[in-house]
N, C-alpha and C positions, 0 to 999 in steps of 0.2 A: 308416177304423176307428180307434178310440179300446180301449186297450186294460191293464186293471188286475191288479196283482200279488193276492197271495194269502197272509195267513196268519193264525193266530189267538194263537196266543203265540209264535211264534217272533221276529218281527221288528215292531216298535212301529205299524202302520197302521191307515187305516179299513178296515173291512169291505168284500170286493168286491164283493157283491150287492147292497148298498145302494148305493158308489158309484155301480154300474150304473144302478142304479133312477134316482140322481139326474141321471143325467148324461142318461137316457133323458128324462126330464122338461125337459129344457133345452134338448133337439136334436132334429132332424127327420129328420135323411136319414143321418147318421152310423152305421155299424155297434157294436155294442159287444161288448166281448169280453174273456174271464180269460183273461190267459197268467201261470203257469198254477193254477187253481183245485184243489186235493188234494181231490178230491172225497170217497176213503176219510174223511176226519173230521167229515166230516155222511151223518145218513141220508139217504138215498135219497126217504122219503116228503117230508121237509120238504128237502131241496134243489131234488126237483118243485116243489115248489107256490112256491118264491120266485124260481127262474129262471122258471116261469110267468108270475109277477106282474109281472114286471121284461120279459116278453118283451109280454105285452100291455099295459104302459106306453110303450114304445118300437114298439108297433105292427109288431112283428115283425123286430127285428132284434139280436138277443143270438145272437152267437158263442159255447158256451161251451165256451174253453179248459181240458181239465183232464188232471190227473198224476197218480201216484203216489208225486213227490216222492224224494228219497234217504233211506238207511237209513243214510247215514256222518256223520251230523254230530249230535252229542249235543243239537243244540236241537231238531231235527225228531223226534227219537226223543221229548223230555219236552214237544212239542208233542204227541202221537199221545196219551201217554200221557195227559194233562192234560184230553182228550176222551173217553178211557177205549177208544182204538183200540190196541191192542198194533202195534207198525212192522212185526213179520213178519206181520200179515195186510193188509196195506196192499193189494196187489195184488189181491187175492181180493177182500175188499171194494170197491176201485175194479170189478172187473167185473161184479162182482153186482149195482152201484147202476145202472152203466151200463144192464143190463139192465130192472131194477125202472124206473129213472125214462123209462126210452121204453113202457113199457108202460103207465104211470101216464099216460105224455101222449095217445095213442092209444089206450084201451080204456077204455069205462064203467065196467067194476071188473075188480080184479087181485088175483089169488091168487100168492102165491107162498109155493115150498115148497124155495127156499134156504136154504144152511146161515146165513147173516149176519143177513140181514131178512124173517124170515116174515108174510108176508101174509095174512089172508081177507080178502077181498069188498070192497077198499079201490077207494073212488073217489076222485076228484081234480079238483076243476074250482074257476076255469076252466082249460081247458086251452092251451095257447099258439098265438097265433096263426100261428105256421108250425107247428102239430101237432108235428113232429118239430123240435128246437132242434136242428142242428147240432154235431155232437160235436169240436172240434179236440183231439184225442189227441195228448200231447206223449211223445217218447221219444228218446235217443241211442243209441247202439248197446248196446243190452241185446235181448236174444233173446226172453224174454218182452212186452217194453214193445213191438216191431216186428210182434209177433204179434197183439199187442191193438190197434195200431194198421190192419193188414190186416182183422183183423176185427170193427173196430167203428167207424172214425175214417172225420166225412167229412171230415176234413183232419189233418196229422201237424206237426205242430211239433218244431223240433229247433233246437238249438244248439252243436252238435259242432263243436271249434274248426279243424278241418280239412277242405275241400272234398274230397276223398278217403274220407272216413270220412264223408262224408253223401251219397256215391254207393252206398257198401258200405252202409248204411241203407236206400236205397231198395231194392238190388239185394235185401236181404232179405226188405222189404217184399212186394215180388212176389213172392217164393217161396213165401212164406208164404202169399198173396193164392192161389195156383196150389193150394196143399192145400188149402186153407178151400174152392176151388169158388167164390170170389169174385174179377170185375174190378178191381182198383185202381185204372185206369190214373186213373181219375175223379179223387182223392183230391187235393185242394191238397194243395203240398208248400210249405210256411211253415217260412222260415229267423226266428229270433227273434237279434238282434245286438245288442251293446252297446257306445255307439260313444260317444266323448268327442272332442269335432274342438278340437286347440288344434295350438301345437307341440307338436312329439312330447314333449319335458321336461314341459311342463307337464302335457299330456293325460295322461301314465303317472302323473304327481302328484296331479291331480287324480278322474282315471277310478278311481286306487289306491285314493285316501283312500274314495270313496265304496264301492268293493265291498268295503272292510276293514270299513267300516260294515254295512254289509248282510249280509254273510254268515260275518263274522267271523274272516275268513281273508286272506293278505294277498293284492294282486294274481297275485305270481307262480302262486299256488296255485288260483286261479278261472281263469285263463287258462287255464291245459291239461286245464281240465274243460269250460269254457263259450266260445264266440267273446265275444272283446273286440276291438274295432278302435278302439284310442287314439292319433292324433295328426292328420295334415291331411288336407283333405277327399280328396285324394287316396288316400288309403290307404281309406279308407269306400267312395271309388267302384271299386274294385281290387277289395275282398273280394267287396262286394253283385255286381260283375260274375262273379268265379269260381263262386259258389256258382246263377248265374243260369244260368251253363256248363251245370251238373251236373244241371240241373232245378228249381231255387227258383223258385217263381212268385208268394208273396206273400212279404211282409220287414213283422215285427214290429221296431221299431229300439227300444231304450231309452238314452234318453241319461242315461250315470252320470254325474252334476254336480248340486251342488248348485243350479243355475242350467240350467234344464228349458226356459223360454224362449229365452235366449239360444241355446241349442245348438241348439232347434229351427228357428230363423233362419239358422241356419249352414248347417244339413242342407236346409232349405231353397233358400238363394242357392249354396248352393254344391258340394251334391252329387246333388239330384234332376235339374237342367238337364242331367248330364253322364250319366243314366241312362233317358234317353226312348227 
């Protein structure tokens, strides 16, 4: 699987649905997928109809990864804004679209009479060729995000810098799975990792520079929010093993470095052979 980030003014990218689109156009048998997509900043009807389009370009393979994204960083909050989304209804609207856009995929017309996106008699085609696109709901230990993921997610995306704290996620997961009246056991459990393989000096140097880039904050401070694994391949094969312990069964990797191939070759020769 092949899988792209997400934002619209917060951080300088292309658009993820078009990537998708294009990347779908270029490849045959590869998965494609948003980790993770804030789905609250687009409606619902027009997120249907271009992960549609994008899923029968690619002939039925669009993963899509989507959040609610944080309320603590002043660029996410004048990104929300900038779409004309207020941040404290971010959640509410993520569940509401959830809803509206699986109904949009499976029913000839959909009425809805939520509070966000009221609907009459709206149809929507064509509609994707796996009917239902696959929801991967990303959350770390937040109570409502683990709840959303029980009952809505057919996979849970997490990056909690502690194997401990992504078994206390699952353990919640189920609980929650047990009041909903809904099986979980189903539900891929997707670690998403961000790994930079050099010596450890350099990798903290350079894995730093890049996520001071990206999210504007320094390494020490994305570290005790999100897993980083920066320095030798060793260390890569360590983490992906504990968190495999705990129940990980798929591993979204991104390598922070300006230099995206070479890391890939690393992760390649020198930590998939030690994970078979």
């Amino acid at each position: 699987s092949v899988w792209v980030g997400d934002s619209i003014t917060s951080k300088p990218r292309l658009e993820a649905l078009t990537m998708m689109g294009a990347i779908a156009a270029r490849t045959s048998r590869v998965k494609l997928g948003s980790a993770v997509l804030l789905n609250a900043l687009r409606h619902p009807v027009h997120l249907a109809h271009v992960v549609s389009t994008v899923d029968n370009i690619s002939a039925g393979r669009v993963l899509l990864g989507i959040g609610a994204g944080r309320g603590d960083n002043p660029m996410y909050v004048k990104e929300h804004a900038a779409v004309g989304v207020p941040i404290k209804e971010r959640a509410e609207r993520m569940e509401e679209g959830i809803v509206v856009m699986r109904q949009l995929w499976t029913q000839a017309n959909v009425t809805n009479l939520g509070k966000y996106y009221p609907l009459d008699d709206v149809a929507l085609e064509p509609k994707p060729i796996q009917g239902l696109v696959p929801l991967w709901i990303s959350s770390n230990l937040v109570k409502r995000g683990l709840w959303r993921v029980a009952k809505f997610g057919d996979a849970w995306i997490s990056n909690v810098p502690s194997s401990d704290t992504y078994e206390e996620c699952w353990s919640q997961i189920k609980e929650h799975g047990l009041q909903l009246g809904r099986d979980v056991s189903a539900i891929t459990r997707c670690l998403y990792i961000s790994v930079n393989i050099n010596d450890k000096e350099e990798a903290i140097k350079e894995g730093g520079s890049f996520m001071m880039d990206y999210y504007g904050r320094p390494y020490e401070s994305v570290s005790s929010q999100l897993l980083c694994v920066f320095g030798p391949p060793s260390e890569v094969v360590e983490a992906i093993q504990r968190y495999r312990d705990k129940g990980a069964d798929y591993f979204i990797v991104r390598f922070a470095s300006p230099d995206q191939p070479a890391q890939l070759a690393k992760f390649t020769d020198k930590v998939l052979p030690k994970l078979s």
